[in-house]
C-alpha positions, -999 to 999 in steps of 0.1 A, spaced: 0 0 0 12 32 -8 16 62 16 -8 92 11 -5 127 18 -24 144 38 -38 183 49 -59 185 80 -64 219 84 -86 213 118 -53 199 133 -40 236 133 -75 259 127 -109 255 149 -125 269 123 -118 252 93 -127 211 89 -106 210 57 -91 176 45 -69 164 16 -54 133 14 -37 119 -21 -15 91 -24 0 117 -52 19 142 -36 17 167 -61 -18 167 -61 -18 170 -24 8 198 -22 -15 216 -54 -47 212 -36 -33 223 -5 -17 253 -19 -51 262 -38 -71 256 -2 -42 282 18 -48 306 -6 -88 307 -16 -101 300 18 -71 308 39 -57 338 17 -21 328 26 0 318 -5 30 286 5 57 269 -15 55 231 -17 83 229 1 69 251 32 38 228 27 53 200 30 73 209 58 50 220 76 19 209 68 15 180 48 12 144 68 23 108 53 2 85 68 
């Protein structure tokens, strides 16, 4: 099985219940970034997503 990628922006925001999880990590680190910014207004590198907040579970 492969390992996935994973957001979970309620780990780090009460107010936002906002979940990716890809077993691509592109897609996850895209989606991500796309979230941040639209809902979040905060604009990341994949790297600074990934470092921060991206989970492989």
């Amino acid at each position: 099985m492969a390992n996935a990628h994973k957001l979970d922006c309620e780990a780090v925001s009460d107010t936002c219940r906002f979940i990716i999880q890809s077993e691509d990590e592109e897609e996850a680190v895209e989606l991500a970034q796309k979230h941040m910014k639209n809902v979040h207004g905060q604009e990341y590198t994949g790297d600074e997503l990934r470092e921060e907040y991206l989970q492989v579970v």
